[in-house]
MARLO-281882 format. One record per residue (C-alpha): x, y, z; residue number from 1; residue in one letter; chain. Coordinates in steps of 0.1 Angstrom, whole numbers, plus 2048, in hexadecimal, padded with zeros to 3 digits. Layout:
R   c1   c2   c3  tordren  tikol  bavo
R    X    Y    Z      NUM      A     A
...
//
This chain:
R   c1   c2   c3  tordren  tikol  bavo
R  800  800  800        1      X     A
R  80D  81D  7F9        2      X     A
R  818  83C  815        3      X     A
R  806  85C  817        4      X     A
R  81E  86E  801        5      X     A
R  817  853  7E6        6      X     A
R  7F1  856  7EC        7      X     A
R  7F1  87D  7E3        8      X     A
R  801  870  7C3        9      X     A
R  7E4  85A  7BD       10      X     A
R  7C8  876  7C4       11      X     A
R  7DA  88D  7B6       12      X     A
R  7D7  873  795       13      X     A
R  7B5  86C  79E       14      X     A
R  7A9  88D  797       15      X     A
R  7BB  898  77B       16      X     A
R  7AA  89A  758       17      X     A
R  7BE  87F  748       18      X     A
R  7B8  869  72B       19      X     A
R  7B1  841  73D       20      X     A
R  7CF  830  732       21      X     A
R  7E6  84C  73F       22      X     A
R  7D2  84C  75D       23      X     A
R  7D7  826  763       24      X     A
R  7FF  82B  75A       25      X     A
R  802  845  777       26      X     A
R  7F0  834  78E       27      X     A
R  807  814  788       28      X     A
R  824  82F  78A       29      X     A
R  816  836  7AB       30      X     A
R  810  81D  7BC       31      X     A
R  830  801  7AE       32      X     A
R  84B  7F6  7C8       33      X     A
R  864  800  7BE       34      X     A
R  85C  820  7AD       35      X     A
R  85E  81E  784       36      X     A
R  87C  82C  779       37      X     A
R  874  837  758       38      X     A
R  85A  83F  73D       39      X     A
R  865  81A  72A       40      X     A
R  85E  808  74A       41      X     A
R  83F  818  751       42      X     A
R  838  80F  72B       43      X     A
R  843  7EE  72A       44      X     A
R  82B  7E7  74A       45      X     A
R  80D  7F6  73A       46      X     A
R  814  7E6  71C       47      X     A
R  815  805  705       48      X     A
R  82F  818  6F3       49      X     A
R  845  836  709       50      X     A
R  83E  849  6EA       51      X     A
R  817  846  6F0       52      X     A
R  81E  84A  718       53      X     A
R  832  86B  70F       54      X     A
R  81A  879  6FB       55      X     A
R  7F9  875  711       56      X     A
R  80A  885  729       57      X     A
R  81A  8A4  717       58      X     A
R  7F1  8A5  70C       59      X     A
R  7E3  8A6  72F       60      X     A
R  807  8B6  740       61      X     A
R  808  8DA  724       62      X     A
R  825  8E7  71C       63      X     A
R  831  8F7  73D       64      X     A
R  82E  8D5  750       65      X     A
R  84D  8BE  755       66      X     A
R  850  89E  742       67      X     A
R  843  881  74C       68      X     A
R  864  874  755       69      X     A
R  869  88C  770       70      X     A
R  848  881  77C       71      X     A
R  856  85D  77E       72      X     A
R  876  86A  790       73      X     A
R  862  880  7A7       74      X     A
R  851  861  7B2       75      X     A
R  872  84D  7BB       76      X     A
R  87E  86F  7CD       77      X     A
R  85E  86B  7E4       78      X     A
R  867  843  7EC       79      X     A
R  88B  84A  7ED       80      X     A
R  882  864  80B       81      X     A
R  86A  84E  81A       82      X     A
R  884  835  81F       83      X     A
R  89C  84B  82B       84      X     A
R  886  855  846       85      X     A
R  87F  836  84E       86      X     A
R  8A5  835  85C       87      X     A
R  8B2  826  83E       88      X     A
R  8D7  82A  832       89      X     A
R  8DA  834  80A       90      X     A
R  8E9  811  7FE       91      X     A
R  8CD  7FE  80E       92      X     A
R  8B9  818  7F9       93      X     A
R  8C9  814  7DB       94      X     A
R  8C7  7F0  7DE       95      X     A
R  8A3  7F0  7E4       96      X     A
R  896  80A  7CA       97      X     A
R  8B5  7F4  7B3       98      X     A
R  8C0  816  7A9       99      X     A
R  8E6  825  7AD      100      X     A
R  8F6  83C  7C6      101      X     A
R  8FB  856  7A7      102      X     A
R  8D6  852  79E      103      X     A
R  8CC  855  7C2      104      X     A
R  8E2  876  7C4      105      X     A
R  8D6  884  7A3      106      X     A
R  8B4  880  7B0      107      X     A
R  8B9  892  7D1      108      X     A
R  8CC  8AF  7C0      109      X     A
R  8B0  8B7  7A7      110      X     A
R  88F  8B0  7BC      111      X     A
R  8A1  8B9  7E3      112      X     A
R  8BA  8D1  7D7      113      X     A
R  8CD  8BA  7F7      114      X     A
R  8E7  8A7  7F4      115      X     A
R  8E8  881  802      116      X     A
R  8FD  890  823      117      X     A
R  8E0  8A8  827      118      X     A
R  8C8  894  82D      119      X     A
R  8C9  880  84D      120      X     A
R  8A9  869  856      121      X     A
R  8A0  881  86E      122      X     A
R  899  89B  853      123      X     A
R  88F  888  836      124      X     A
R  869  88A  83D      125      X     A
R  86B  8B2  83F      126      X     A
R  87E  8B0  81F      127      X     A
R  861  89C  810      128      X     A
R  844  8B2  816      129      X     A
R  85E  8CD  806      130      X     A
R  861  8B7  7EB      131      X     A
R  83E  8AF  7E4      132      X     A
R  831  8D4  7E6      133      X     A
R  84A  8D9  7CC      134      X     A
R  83C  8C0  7B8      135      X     A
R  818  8CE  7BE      136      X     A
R  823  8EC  7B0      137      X     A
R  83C  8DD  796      138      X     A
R  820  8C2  787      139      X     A
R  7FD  8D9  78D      140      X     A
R  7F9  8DE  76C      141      X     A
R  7EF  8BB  766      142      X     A
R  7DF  8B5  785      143      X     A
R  7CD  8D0  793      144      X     A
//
């Protein structure tokens, strides 16, 4: 099941105005364990083409909106900051999101503007609900 941050994904998908097949492919996006780590996964799993993916969302998203690839990322960023506050060390994160240390840090730098050393359990949950309200704001086009 997925956490509360997760769950604001899903109603924020829930009440977009979204063609039904990208609605089902963001919902699977939302609620997979590990998180989908990019727009041919997501394909693959909904057995359509990234192509297709891509361009129901730039239809729904507008112009201003970021890809749908960011929207994928943004999703790992919220588990990998679950887990951390959840006390867990980054390698045990990597390992369990099978993602690398660079990805991991990548990921942090664009979405937490943090580095890995920034972010101690302890903090990670306060740097979440910074993270999401960015989101909110980053992905409203599509979902408000």
């Amino acid at each position: 099941m997925p956490c509360e941050t997760r769950k604001r994904f899903l109603d924020w998908v829930a009440k977009a105005r979204i063609e039904k097949g990208l609605r089902e492919a963001l919902v699977t996006a939302c609620t997979a364990e590990p998180p989908i780590p990019s727009v041919n996964a997501l394909a693959r799993r909904q057995e359509v083409t990234p192509r297709w993916l891509d361009e129901q969302w730039r239809r729904s998203a507008g112009i201003r909106s970021p890809p749908l690839k960011t929207f994928l990322e943004a999703l790992q960023v919220v588990r990998i900051l679950e887990l951390r506050a959840a006390r867990l060390e980054w390698a045990s994160i990597c390992r369990q999101l099978n993602i690398s240390e660079s990805t991991l840090r990548r990921r942090i730098r664009f979405f937490a503007d943090s580095s890995l050393s920034q972010i101690c359990p302890e903090d990670a949950q306060a740097i979440l609900f910074e993270v999401v309200q960015d989101l909110a704001a980053r992905f409203a086009e599509i979902f408000e």
